[in-house]
C-alpha positions in Angstrom: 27.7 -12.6 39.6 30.6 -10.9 37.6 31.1 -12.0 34.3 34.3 -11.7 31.9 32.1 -12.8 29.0 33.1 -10.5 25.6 29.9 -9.8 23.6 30.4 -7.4 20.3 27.6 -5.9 19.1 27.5 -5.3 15.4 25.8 -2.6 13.8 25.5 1.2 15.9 21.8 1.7 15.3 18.8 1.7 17.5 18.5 -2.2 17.9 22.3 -2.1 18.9 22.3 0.5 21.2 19.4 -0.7 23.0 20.8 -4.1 22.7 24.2 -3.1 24.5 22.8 -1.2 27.2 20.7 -4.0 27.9 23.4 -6.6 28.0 25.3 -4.6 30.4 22.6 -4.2 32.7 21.8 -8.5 32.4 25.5 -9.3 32.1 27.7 -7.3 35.1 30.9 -7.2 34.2 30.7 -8.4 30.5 33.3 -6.8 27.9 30.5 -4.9 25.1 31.7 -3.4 22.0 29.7 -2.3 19.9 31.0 -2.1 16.0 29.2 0.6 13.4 30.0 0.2 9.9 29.2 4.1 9.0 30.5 7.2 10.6 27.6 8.4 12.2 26.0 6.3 15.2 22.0 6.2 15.5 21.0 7.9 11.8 18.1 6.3 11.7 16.9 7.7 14.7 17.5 10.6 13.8 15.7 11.0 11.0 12.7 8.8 12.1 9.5 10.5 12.8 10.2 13.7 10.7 13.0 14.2 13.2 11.0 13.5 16.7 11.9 9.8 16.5 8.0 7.9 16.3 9.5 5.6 19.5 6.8 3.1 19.4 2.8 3.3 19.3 0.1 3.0 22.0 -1.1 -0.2 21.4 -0.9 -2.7 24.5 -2.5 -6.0 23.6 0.2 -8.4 22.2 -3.0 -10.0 20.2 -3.7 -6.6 18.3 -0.1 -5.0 18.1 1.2 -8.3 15.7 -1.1 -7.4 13.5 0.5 -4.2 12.4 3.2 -6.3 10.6 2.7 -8.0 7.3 6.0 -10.5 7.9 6.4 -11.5 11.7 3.2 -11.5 12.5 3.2 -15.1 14.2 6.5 -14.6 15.0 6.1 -12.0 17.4 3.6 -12.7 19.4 5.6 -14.7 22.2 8.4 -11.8 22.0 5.8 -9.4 22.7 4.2 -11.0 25.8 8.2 -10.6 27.5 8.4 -6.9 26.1 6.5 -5.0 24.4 5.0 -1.0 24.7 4.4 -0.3 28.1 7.7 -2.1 28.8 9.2 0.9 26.4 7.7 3.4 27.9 8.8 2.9 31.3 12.2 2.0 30.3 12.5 5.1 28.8 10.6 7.1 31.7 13.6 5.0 34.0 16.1 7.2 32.2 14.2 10.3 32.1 12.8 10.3 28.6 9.0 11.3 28.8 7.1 9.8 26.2 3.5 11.2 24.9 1.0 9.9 22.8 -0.6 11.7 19.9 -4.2 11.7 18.3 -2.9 8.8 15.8 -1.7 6.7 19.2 2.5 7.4 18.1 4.2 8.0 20.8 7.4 10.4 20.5 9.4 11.8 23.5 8.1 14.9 25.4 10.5 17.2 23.6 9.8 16.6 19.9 13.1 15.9 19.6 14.8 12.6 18.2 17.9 14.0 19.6 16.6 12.9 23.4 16.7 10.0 22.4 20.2 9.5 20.5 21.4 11.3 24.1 19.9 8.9 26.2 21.3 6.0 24.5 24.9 7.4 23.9 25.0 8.5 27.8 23.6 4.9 29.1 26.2 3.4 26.9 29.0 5.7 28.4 27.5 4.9 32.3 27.7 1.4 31.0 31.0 1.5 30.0 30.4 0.2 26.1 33.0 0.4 24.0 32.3 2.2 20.6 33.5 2.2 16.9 33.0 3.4 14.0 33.9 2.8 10.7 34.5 -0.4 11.5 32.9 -3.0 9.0 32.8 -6.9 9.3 34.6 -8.6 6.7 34.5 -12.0 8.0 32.7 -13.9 10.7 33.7 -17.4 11.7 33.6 -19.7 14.7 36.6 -21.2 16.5 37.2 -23.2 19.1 34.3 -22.0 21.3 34.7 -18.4 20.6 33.2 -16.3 17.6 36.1 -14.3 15.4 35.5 -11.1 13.6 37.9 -9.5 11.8 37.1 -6.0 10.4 39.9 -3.9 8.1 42.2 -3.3 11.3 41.7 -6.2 13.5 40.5 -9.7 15.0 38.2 -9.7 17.7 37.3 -12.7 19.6 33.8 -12.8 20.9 32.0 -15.3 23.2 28.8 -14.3 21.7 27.6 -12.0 18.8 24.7 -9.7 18.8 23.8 -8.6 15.0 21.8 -5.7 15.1 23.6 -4.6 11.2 19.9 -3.7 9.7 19.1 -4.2 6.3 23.1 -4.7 5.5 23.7 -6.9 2.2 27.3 -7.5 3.3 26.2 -8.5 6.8 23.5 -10.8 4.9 26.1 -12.1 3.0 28.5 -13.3 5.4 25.5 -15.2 7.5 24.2 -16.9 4.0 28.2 -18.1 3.8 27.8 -19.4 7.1 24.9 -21.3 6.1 21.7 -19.1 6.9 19.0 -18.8 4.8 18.6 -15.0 3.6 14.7 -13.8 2.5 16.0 -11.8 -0.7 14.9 -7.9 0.6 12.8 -5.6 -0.8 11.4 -2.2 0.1 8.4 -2.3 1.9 7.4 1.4 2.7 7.2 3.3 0.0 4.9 6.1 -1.9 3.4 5.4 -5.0 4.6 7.3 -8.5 1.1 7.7 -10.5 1.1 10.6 -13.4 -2.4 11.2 -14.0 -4.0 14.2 -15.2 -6.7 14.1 -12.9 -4.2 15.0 -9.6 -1.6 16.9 -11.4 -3.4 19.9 -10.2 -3.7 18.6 -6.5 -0.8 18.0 -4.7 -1.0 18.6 -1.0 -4.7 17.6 -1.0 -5.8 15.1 1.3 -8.8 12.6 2.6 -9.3 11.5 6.2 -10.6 8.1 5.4 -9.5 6.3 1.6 -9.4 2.4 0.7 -6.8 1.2 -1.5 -7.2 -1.7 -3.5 -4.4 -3.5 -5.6 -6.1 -4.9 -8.8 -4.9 -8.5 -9.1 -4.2 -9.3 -5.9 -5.7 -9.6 -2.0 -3.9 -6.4 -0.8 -6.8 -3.7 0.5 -6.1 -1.7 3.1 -7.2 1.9 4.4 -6.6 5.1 6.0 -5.6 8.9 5.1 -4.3 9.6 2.1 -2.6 12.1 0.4 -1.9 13.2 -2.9 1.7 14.4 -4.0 3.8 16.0 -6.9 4.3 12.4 -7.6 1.1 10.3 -7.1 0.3 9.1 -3.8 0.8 8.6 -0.2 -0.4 9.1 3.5 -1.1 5.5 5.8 -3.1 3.8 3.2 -0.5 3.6 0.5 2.5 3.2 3.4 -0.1 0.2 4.4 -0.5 -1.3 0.7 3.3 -0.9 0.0 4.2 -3.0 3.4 1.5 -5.8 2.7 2.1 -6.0 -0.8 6.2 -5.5 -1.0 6.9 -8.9 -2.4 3.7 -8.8 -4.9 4.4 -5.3 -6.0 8.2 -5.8 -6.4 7.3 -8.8 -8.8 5.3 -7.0 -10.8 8.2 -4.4 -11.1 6.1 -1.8 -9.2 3.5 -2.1 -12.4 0.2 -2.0 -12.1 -3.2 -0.8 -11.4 -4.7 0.6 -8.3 -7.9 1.8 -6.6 -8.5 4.3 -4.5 -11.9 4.4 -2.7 -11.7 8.8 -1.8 -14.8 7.6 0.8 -14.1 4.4 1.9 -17.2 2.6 1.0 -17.8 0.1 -2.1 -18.7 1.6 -5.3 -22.0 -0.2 -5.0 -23.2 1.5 -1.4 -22.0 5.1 -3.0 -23.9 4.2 -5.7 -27.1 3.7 -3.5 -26.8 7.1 -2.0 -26.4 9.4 -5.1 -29.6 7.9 -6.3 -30.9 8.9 -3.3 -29.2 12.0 -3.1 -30.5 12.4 -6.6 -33.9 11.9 -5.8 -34.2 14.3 -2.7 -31.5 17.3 -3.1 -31.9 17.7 -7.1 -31.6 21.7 -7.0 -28.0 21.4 -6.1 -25.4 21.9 -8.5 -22.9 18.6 -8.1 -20.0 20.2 -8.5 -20.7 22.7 -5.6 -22.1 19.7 -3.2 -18.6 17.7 -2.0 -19.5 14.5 0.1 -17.8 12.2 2.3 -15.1 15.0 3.1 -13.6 15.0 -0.2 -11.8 18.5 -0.6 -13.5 21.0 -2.8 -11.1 20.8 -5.0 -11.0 17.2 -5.3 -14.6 16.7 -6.1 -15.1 19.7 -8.9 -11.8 17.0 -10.3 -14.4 14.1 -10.0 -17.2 15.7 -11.5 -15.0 17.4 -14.2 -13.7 13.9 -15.2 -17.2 12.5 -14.8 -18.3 15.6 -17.4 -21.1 16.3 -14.6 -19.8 19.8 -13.9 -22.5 22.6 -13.3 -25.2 20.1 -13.8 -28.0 19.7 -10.7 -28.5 16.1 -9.1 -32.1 15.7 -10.9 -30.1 16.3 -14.2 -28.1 12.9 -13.8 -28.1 10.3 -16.0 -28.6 6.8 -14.6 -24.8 6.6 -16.6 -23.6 10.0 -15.3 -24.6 8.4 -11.9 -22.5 5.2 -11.7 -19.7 6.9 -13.3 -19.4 9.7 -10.6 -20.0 6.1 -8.4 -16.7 4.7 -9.9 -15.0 7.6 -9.9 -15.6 8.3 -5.9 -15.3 4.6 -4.7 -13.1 2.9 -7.0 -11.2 5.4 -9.1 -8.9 3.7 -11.2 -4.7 4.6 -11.1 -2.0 3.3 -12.7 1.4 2.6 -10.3 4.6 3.8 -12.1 6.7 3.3 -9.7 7.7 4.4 -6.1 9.7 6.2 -4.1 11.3 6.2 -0.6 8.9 7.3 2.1 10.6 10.3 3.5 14.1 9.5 4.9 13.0 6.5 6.6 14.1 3.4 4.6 12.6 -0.3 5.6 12.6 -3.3 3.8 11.1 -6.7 3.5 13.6 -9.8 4.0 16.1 -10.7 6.0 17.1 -14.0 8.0 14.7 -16.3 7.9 12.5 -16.5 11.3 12.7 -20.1 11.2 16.0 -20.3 11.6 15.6 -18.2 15.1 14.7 -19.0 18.3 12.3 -16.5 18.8 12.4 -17.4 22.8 15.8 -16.0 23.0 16.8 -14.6 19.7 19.3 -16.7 19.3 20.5 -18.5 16.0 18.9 -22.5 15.5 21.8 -23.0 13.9 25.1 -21.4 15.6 25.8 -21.2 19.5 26.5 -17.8 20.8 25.1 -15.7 18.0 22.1 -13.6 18.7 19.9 -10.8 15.9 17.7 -8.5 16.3 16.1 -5.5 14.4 15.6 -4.9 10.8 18.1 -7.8 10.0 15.3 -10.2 10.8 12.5 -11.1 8.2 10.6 -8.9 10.4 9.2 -5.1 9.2 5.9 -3.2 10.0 3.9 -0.5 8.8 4.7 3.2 10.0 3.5 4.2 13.3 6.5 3.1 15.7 5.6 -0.5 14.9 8.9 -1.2 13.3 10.9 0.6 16.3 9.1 -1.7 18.7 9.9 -4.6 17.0 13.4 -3.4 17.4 13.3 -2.8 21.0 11.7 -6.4 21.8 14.0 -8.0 20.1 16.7 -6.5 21.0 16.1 -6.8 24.9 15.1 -10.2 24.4 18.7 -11.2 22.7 20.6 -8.5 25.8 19.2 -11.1 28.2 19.4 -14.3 26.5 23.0 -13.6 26.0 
């Protein structure tokens, strides 16, 4: 059946988009605007991925995708079970974006190119028949008399129901915590870590397949690749503790100490095997031995901090031993601070999931008003996890409208 129904859409990025075009397909007939604070339409998108647009990750069991984000990890779970990756993939095959899958399981489209998929969503939108504008920011939002009102700098708009898709906006936060939601204060939640320490100045670019990172103080442990830059450290194991720890590490200013496991095993099993080692291979010079595929130059660093350099195995001290021990399995850093993981910016906070139907995306606590994407409590580590999120969400609110 036709419908006459007027649903704006606020905020012109990827949860919007897919939102809209969604919406149009559920809702025939239904006016759809969609309202973009900014002058450009899909940046995010376009920057995501290293420009190829990371579109989701191959990961098809609702039970084991949830656990790739630190806050909505419950939450999700239902959402997922209506749409989740495969559901992507084919929607996007439906409009004649290819996706692949790379060694790491992300999936980007068949042409490397985040541009396919800004095109696909600006020409759905225009088959559609979605209205679109930009810079056009919200500076009130109010219900009346049935309908939802949004006024922006030039005009009112009267909406029978709202789809907020605005991202990590304060001012959008804002005017829902004046309409009586509760807001989760953000904070960034993948980020690099700044470390100045003289034993990787010399090593940027340097990298090892398999590290353990472990935030002194706290539970936060978790592992991957990692990689050493001109300003301390990053790769998936620090992008993983900076997403599970973003509220810890933001109280504690970004302040404090690290460890960094360069083989990912405990200090006391690395300690096991260089006694070993030292017992059977003690003609070999340490520094000219690397294990655990720690890069040459990484491990003469080790073994010039450990004072070991130029020595042979049989030459160790019991001392000399568990210090090269330490300094391979549970080297410790200082965090100075972080910075922004390369253009891609996503934070911790948002509105508070309780306050969601997670069925339906709709608000518990206002008719007619719908979210979805980064403006939830809801954020993931990198890998296409947070994109996903976006698209579930988002598909879930289209037809719930």
């Amino acid at each position: 059946m036709k419908e006459n129904k007027k649903i704006v859409v606020i905020g012109g990025g990827a949860a919007g988009f897919f939102g809209a075009i969604n919406a149009a397909a559920f809702h025939p007939g239904a006016e759809i605007l969609i309202l973009e604070k900014g002058t450009q339409l899909l940046g995010k998108v376009k920057v995501s991925g290293g420009g190829r647009c990371n579109v989701t990750h191959a990961c098809f069991d609702p039970n084991e995708l949830v656990r790739f984000y630190p806050r909505g990890e419950k939450e999700l779970l239902g959402p997922f079970h209506q749409f989740m990756t495969g559901d992507t993939v084919a929607w996007f095959s439906e409009r004649g974006v290819e996706l692949k899958t790379e060694s790491d399981n992300r999936m980007f489209p068949q042409s490397n190119s985040s541009q396919t998929i800004i095109d696909c969503f600006l020409s759905e939108a225009q088959k559609s028949g979605i209205q679109i504008r930009t810079q056009c920011g919200i500076h009130s939002l109010h219900r009346e008399n049935e309908k939802w009102i949004v006024k922006t700098e030039n005009e009112t708009i009267a909406a029978d129901k709202i789809l907020l898709t605005a991202g990590s906006s304060i001012q959008v936060w804002e005017l829902l915590r004046k309409l009586g939601h509760t807001i989760i204060d953000p904070v960034p939640s993948l980020f690099t870590f700044n470390c100045k320490d003289p034993r990787i100045a010399t090593l940027p670019g340097i990298s090892v397949p398999h590290a353990i990172v472990r935030i002194v103080g706290s539970t936060i442990e978790t592992e991957g690749p990692l990689l050493i830059t001109h300003w301390g450290f990053s790769g998936p194991a620090v992008l993983r503790s900076s997403a599970w720890g973003a509220n810890w590490l933001a109280e504690k200013n970004y302040s404090c100490t690290f460890m960094i496991s360069w083989n990912g095993q405990t200090q006391k099993e690395t300690l096991a095997e260089l006694r070993t080692l030292r017992d059977n291979e003690g003609k070999k010079i340490c520094s000219a031995s690397p294990l655990y595929e720690i890069p040459q130059r990484l491990w003469k660093t080790i073994c010039d901090y450990c004072s070991i350099t130029d020595i042979k195995w049989a030459s160790l001290s019991n001392k000399q031993i568990e210090l090269l021990a330490k300094e391979i399995s549970a080297a410790e850093f200082q965090l100075e601070g972080k910075s922004t993981f390369k253009d891609e910016f996503v934070t911790a906070g948002g509105i508070d999931l309780a306050e969601v139907n997670m069925k339906t995306m709709e608000s518990k606590l206002f008719p007619g008003l719908f979210f979805a994407g980064e403006i939830l409590n809801i954020d993931a580590i990198t890998g296409g996890f947070n994109f996903q999120a976006a698209w579930t969400t988002s598909f879930i609110a289209a037809k719930s409208l």
